[in-house]
C-alpha positions in Angstrom: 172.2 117.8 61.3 175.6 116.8 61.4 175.8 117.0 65.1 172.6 114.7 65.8 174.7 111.7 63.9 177.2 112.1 65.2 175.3 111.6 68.7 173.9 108.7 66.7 176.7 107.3 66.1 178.9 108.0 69.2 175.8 105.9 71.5 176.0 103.3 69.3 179.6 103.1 69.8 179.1 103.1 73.3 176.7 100.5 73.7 178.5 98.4 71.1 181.8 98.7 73.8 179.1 97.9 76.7 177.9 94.8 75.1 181.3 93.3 74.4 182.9 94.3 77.9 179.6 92.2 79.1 180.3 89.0 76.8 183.5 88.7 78.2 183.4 89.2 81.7 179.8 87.3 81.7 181.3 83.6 80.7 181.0 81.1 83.1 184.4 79.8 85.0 184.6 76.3 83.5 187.6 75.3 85.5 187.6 72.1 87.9 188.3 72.4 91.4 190.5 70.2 93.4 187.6 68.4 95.0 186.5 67.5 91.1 190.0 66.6 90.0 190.2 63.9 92.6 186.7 62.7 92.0 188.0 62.0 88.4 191.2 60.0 89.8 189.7 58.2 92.1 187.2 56.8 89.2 190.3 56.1 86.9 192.3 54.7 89.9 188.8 52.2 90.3 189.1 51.6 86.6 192.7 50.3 86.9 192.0 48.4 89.9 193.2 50.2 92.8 190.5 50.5 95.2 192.9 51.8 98.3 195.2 54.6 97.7 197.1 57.3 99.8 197.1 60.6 98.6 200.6 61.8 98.7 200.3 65.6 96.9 198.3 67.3 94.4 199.8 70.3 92.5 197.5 72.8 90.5 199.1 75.1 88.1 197.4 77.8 86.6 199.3 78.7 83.8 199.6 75.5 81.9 196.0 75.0 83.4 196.8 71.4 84.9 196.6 70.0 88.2 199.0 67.1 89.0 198.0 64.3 91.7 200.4 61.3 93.1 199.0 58.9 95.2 200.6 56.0 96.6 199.3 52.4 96.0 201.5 50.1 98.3 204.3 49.4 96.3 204.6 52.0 93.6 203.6 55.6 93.1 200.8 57.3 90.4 201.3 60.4 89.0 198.2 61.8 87.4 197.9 65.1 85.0 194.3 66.1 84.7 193.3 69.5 82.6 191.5 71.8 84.6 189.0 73.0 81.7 187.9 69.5 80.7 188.7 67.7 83.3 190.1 64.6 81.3 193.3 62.9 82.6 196.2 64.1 80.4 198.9 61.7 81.5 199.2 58.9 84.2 203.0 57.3 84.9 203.7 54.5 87.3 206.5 55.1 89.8 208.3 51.9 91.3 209.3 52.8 94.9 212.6 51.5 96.5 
């Protein structure tokens, strides 16, 4: 009798590991993708006013989970920090150029 719960008990173990290797590896990837990232500056770039922009680098890290943008607006530079799980802009600085 001993034996059949232990059987019991060892499957239920089993499925219990099953079910928790599933809810983690079944979560959706929630991160944005470059092509969303600039979507989001170009609508805060419209927000501020600049219609016309160039496009001078975009930098996505993975560990901090950030992807970094500078454009060029005619006479100064924007740097952009947007976080790659919400996709909200984190930081923006405005660059004088020389």
């Amino acid at each position: 009798m001993a034996i059949f719960w232990f059987q019991i008990g060892f499957g239920l173990f089993i499925i219990f590991i099953l079910v928790m290797l599933w809810l983690k590896f079944s979560k959706e990837d929630t991160t944005t993708n470059d092509d969303e990232v600039l979507k989001i500056i170009r609508k805060e770039l419209e927000q501020d006013g600049y219609y016309n922009f160039e496009l001078e680098s975009i930098i996505s890290l993975d560990k901090p989970k950030i992807t970094t943008v500078i454009v060029n607006v005619g006479y100064q530079e924007i740097a952009l920090e947007s976080d790659k799980e919400s996709g909200e802009i984190i930081s923006k600085e405005r660059i004088a150029r020389q």
